[in-house]
VEXDREN-2710 file (C-alpha; in Angstrom, 1 decimal):
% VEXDREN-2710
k/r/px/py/pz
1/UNK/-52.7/145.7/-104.3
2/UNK/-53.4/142.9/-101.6
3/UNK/-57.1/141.9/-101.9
4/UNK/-59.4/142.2/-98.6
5/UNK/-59.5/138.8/-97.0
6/UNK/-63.1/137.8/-96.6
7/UNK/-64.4/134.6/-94.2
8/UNK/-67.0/133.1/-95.7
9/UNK/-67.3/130.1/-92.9
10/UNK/-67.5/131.5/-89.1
11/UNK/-70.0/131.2/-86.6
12/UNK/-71.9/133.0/-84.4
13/UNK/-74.5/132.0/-81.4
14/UNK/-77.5/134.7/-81.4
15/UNK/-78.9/135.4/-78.3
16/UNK/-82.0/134.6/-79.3
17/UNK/-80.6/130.7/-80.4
18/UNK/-78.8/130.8/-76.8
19/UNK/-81.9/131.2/-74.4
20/UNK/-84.0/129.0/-76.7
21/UNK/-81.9/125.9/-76.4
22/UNK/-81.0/127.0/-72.3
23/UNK/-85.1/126.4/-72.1
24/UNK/-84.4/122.4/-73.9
25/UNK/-84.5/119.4/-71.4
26/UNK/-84.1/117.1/-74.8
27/UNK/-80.8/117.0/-77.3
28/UNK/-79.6/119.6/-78.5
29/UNK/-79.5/121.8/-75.5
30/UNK/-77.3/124.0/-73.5
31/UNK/-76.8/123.5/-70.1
32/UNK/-74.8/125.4/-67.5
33/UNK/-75.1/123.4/-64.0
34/UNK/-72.0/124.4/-62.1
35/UNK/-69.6/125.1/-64.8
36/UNK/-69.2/126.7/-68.0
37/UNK/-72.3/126.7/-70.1
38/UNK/-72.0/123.8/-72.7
39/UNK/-73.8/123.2/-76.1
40/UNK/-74.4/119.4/-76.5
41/UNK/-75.7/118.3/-79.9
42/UNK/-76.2/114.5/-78.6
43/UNK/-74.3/111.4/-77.1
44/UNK/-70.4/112.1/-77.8
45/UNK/-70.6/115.3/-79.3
46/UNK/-70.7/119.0/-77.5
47/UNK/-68.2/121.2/-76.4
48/UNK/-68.2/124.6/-74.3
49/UNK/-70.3/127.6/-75.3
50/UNK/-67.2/129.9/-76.4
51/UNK/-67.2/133.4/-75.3
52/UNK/-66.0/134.1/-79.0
53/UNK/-69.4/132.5/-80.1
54/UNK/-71.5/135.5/-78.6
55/UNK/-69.2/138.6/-78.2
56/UNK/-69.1/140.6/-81.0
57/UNK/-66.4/143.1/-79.8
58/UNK/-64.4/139.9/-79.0
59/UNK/-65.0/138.4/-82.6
60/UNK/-64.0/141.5/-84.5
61/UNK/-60.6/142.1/-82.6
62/UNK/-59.7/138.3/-83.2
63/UNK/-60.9/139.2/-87.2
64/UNK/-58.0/142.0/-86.9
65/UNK/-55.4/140.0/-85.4
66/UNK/-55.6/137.0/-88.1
67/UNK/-55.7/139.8/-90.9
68/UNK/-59.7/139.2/-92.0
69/UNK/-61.2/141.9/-93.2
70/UNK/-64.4/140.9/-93.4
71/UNK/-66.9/137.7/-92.6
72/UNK/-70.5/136.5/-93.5
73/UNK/-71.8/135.1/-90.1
74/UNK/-73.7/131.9/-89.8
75/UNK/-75.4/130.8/-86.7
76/UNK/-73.9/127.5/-85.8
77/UNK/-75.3/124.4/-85.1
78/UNK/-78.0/123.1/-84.2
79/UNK/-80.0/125.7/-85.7
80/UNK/-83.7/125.6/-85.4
81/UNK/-84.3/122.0/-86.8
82/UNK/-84.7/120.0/-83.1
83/UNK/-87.5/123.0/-82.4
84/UNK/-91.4/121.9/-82.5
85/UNK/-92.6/123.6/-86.0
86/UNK/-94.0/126.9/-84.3
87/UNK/-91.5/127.7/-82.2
88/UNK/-88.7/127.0/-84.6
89/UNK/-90.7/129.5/-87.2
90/UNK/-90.4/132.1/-84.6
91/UNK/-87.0/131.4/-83.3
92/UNK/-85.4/131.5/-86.8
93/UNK/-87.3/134.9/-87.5
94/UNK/-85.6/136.6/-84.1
95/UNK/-82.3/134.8/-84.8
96/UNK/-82.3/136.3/-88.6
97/UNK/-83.4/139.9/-87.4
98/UNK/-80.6/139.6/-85.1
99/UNK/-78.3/139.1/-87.3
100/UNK/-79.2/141.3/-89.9
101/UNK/-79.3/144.2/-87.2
102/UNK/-75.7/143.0/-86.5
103/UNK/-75.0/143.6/-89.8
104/UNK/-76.4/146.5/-90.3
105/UNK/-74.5/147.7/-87.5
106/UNK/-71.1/146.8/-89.0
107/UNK/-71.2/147.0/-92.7
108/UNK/-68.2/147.2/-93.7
109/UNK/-67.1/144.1/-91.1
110/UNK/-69.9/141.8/-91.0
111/UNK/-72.9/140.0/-93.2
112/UNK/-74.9/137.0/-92.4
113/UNK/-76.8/134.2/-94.1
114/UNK/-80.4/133.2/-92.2
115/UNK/-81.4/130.1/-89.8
116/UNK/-83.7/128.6/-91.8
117/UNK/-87.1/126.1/-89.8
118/UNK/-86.1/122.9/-92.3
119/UNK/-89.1/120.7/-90.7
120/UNK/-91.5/123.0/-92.2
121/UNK/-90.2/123.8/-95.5
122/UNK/-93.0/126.2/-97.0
123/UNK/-92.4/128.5/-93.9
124/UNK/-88.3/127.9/-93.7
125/UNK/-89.0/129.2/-98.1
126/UNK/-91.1/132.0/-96.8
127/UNK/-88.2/132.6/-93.9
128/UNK/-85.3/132.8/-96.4
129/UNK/-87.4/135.5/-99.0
130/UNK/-87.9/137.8/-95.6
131/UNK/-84.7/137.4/-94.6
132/UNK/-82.8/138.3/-97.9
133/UNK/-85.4/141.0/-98.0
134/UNK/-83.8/142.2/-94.4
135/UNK/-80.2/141.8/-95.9
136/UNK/-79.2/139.4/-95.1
137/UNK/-76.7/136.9/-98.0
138/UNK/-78.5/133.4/-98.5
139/UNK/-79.4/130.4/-96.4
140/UNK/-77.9/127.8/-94.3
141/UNK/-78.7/124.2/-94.0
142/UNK/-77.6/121.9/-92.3
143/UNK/-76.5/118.5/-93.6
144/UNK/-79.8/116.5/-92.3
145/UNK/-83.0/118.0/-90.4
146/UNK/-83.3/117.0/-87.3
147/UNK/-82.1/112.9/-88.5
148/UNK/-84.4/112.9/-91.4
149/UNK/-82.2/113.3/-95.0
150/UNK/-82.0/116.6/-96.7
151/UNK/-83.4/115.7/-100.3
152/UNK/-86.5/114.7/-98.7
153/UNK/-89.2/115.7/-101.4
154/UNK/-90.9/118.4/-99.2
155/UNK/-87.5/120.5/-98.6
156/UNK/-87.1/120.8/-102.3
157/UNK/-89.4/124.3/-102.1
158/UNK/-86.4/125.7/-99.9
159/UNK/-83.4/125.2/-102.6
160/UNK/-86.4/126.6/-105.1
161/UNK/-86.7/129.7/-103.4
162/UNK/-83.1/130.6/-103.1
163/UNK/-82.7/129.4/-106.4
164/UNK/-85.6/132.4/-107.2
165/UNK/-84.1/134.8/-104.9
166/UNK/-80.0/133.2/-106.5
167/UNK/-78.8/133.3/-103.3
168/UNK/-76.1/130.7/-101.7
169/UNK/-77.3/127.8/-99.5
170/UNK/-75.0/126.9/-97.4
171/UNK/-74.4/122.8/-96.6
172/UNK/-73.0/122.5/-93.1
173/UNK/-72.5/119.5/-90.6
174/UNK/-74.7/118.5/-88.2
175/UNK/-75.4/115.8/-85.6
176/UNK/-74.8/113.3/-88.2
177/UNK/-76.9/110.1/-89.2
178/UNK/-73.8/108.4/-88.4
179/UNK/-72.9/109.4/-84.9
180/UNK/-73.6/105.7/-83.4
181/UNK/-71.4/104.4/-86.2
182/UNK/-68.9/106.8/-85.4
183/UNK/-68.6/108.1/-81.7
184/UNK/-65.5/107.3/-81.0
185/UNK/-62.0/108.8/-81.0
186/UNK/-63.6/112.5/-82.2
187/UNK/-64.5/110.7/-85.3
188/UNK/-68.2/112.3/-85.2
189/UNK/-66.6/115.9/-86.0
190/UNK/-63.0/114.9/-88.2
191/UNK/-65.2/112.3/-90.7
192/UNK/-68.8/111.6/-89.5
193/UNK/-69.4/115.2/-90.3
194/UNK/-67.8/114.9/-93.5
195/UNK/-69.8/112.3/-94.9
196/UNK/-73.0/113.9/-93.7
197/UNK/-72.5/116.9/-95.7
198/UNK/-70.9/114.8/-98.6
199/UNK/-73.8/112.7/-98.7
200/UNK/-75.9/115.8/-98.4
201/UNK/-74.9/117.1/-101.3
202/UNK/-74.7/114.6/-103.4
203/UNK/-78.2/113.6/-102.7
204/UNK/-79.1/117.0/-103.8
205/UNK/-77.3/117.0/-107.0
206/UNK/-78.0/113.3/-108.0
207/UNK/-82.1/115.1/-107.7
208/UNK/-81.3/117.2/-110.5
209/UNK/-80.3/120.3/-108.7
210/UNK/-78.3/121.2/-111.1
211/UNK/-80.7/120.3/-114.1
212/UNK/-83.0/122.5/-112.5
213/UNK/-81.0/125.4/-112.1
214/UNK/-77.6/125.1/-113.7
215/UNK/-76.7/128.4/-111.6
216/UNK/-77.5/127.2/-108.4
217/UNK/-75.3/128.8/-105.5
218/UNK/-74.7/125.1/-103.3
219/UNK/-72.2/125.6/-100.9
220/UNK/-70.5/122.7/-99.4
221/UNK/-68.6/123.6/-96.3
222/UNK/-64.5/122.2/-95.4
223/UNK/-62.8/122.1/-98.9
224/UNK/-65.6/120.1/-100.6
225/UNK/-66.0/117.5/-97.9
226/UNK/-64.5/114.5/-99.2
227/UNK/-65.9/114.8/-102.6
228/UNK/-62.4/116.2/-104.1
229/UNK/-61.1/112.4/-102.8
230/UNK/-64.0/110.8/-104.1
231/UNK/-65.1/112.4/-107.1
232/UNK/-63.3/109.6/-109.5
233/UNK/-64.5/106.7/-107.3
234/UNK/-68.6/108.1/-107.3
235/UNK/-68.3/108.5/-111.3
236/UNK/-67.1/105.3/-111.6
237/UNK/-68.9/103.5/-109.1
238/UNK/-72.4/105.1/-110.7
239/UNK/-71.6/104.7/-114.1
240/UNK/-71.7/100.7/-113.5
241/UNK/-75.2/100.8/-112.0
242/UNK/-78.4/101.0/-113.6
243/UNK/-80.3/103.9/-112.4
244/UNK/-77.9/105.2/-110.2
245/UNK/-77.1/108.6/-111.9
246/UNK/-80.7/109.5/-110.6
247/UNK/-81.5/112.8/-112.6
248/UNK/-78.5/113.6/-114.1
249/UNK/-78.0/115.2/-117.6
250/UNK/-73.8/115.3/-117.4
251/UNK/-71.0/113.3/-116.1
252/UNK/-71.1/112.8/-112.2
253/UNK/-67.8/114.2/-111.8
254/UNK/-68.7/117.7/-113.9
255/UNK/-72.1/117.7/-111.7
256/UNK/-70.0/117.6/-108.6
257/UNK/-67.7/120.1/-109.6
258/UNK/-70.3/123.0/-109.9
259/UNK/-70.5/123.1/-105.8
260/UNK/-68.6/126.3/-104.1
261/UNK/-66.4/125.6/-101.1
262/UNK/-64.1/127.0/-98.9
263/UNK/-60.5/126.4/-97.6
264/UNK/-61.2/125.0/-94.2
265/UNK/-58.9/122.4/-93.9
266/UNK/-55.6/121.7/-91.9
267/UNK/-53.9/120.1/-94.4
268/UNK/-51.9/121.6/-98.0
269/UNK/-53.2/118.3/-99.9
270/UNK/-56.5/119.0/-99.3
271/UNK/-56.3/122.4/-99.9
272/UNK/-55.1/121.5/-103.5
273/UNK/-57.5/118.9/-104.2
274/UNK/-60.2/121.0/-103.5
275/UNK/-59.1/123.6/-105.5
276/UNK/-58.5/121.3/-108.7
277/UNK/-61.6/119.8/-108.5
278/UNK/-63.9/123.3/-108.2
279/UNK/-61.6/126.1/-109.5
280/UNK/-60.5/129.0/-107.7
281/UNK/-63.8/130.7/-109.3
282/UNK/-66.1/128.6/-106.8
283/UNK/-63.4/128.6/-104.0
284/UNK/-63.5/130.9/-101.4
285/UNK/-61.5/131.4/-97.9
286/UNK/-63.2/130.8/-94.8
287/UNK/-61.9/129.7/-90.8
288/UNK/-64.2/127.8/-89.1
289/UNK/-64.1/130.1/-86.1
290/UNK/-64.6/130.0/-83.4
291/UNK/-64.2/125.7/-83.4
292/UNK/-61.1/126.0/-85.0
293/UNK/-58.4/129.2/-84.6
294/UNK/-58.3/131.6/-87.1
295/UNK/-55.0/131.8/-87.2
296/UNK/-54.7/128.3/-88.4
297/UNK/-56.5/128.7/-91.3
298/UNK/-54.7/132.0/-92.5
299/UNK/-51.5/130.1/-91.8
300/UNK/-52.8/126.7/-94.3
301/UNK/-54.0/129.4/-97.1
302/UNK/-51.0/131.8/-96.7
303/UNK/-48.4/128.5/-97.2
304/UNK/-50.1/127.6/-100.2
305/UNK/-47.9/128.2/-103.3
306/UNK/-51.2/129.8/-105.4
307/UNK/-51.1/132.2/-107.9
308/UNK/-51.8/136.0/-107.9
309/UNK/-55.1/135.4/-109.7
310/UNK/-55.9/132.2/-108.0
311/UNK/-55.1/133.8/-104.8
312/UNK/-57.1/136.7/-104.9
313/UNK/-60.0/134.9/-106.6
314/UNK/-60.0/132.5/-103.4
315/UNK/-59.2/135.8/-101.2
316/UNK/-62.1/137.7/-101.9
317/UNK/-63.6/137.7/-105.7
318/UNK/-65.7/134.9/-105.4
319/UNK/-67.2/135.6/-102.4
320/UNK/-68.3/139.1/-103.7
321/UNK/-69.6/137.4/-106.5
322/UNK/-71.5/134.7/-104.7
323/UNK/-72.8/136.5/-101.3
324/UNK/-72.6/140.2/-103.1
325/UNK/-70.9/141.9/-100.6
326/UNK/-68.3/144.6/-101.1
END
């Protein structure tokens, strides 16, 4: 038997999200002037607000024509984080009952993990308890909040609380801290993003994430980011410092193997890597739609010369371990 094909990384844009960053005159904002309506996250990166990022009839007939049986929803960047404190609190709590409505409404299509208001950590902990309590799967962060690092020591109550609740949180790009550095030639979303979220995690794990709570569901978005590439050079490169293994208790490269991933890629190496560093126990399939064509991304996994266990592991079985869907 074929196992169901679950996505584990697609997007969505709430209503809710929509109108409050139409009402923005700052970064990130949408505007519409005389045109499509276009998200921009800051200087050199933006694109058009997709009519597959807000129609759900639309989403679930493209989900049927690529062969996915089922997706957990995220809402996609930029999230809450830009938002003064208040009104990010109460954005992310429409956004998240939103969702979990919409999932509610199609169970046996759709989940969801919550928005989550980063720059006040004790509520965004508080958020992510109500939410799971609503239904919905885990949390989302993104890979800095709002420019300032994610390990920052005040955040650390959020990773505790899903770590209570063991729930995923989910690492995924945003504006990065290097978009100066790298707005040029799209390199903000093919690598600045990257080393965001691979700095992200690392930062996490380097804190003792793992120390803490060796079962910790961290999900690091796009086939491990560029840790699978890197995994050798950060072991070595730490092992010749003094103090640079921060917290750890095990070898860098066993530490960063513990993260779950998915398969969003565009390339069969990377695919591989990802899955030799991880496992296909912490490997799971996922798109990227609606920035990428989910098509694509069936097309990379289905090439793959896997096995039948492997395959179905990635298919489905770990994401019905790690988001506890059906």
């Amino acid at each position: 038997m074929t196992a169901r094909l679950i996505d584990v990384h697609t997007h969505c844009m709430p209503s809710t999200l929509v109108g409050a960053l139409e009402r923005r005159s700052d970064y990130p904002r949408i505007t519409r002037g005389s045109g499509n309506p276009e998200i921009e996250y800051g200087p050199g990166n933006g694109h058009a607000l997709l009519p597959a990022m807000t129609d759900m009839d639309l989403r679930l007939s493209e989900m049927d024509a690529a062969g996915i049986d089922f997706a957990v929803l995220s809402a996609q960047v930029p999230g809450v984080d830009w938002f003064d404190e208040e009104d990010a609190v109460a954005i992310a709590r429409d956004v998240n009952d939103e969702l979990a409505d919409l999932s509610r409404r199609h169970p046996d299509k759709l989940a969801a993990l919550a928005v989550l208001p980063m720059q006040s950590p004790e509520r965004a902990a508080a958020e992510l308890e109500r939410a799971v309590g609503a239904g919905l799967k885990g949390g989302v962060t993104f890979s800095n909040i709002a420019g300032k690092d994610l390990d920052a020591a005040d955040a650390g109550v959020v990773f505790e609380a899903a770590a209570a609740l063991d729930v995923p949180m989910m690492i995924h790009p945003t504006y990065p801290l290097s978009a100066e550095a790298t707005n040029a030639y799209a390199f903000i979303s093919s690598i600045g993003f990257l080393v965001d979220t691979s700095m992200a995690a690392l930062r996490l794990i380097w804190g003792g994430l793992y120390e803490r709570h060796p079962e910790f569901k961290l999900y690091l978005c796009h086939a491990g980011s560029l840790l699978p590439q890197l995994a050798g050079r950060i072991e070595y490169e730490c092992e010749r410092f003094p103090g640079a293994l921060g917290k750890l208790e095990a070898r860098p490269a066993e530490r960063v193997a513990m993260v779950y991933t998915d398969t969003v890629c565009m390339w069969q190496p990377a695919l591989r890597s990802a899955i030799e560093l991880v496992g296909p126990d912490r490997m799971m399939f996922g798109t990227d739609y609606p920035f990428w064509a989910a098509e694509d991304t069936v097309d990379v996994f289905a090439e793959a010369e896997l096995s039948g266990e492997t395959r179905i592991a990635i298919e489905s079985a770990t994401a019905v371990r790690v988001f506890g869907v059906e």
